[in-house]
N, C-alpha and C positions, 0 to 999 in steps of 0.2 A: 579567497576562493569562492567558487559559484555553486551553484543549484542545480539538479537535474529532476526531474519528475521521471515518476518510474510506475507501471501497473502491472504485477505479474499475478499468474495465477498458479494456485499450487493447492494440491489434496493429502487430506491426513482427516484421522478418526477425529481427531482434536485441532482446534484452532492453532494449539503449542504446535502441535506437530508437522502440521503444515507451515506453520512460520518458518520452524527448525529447519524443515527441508528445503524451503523457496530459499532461507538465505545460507543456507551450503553450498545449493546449486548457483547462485548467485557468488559468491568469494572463488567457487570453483572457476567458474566462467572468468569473472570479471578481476581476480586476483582479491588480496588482504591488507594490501597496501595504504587504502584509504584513497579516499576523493575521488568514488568509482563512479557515483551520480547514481547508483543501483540501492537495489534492498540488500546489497551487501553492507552497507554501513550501517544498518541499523540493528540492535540490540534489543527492543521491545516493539510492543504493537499490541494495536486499540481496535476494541472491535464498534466498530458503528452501527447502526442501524437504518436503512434510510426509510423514504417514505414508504409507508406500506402498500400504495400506486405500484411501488416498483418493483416485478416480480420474476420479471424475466434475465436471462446473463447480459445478453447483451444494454436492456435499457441501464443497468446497475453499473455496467460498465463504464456507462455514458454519464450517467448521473457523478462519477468517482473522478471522471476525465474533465468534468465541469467542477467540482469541485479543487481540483486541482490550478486550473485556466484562469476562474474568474479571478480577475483583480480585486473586488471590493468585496469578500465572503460574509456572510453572514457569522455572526462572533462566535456560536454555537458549533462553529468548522473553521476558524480561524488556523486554529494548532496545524491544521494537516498542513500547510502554508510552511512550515516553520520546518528546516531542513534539520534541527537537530530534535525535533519529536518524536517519538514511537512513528512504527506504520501503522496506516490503518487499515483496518479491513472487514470487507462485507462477507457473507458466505452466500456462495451463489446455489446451493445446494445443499444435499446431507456432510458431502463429503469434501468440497469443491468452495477455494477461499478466493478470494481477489484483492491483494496486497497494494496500496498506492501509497502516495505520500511525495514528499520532496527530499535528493539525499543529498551528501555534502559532495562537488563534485570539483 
């Protein structure tokens, strides 16, 4: 089976809870089946940090989508590569996450 990269966004008081919701609305959509290539397959998730240069939604977006892309990642973000990891995720706000990673697809 293969790989899909996935970035969604999704808002909760808490990190949990916005996982909790991004991946309901996810199985919702995408079915429970397995090998959806979405943040439906995934069961935990890691919250990262990125540089502190980057402050805006959209640059953090880009920075998550480059993380994802490059072929030879830095070993400190290898994991998000790896389709059976946690998602990761940045908080682009108070309330406001940004879910990426690789899912089984």
């Amino acid at each position: 089976m293969g790989a899909e990269t996935f970035l969604v966004t999704a808002t909760g008081s808490t990190l949990s809870e916005a996982f909790h919701q991004a991946v309901a609305e996810a199985r919702a959509e995408y079915g429970q089946g397995g090998y959806t290539g979405t943040l439906a397959e995934k069961d935990a998730v890691r919250q990262v940090f990125p540089p502190s240069s980057l402050s805006d939604a959209q640059a953090l977006r880009q920075w998550a989508a480059h993380l994802l892309l490059t072929e030879d990642p830095d070993p400190a973000w290898a994991w998000i590569a790896d389709k059976w990891s946690p998602a990761a995720a940045v908080r682009l706000d108070a309330t406001t996450w940004l879910f990426f990673g690789w899912a089984s697809s």
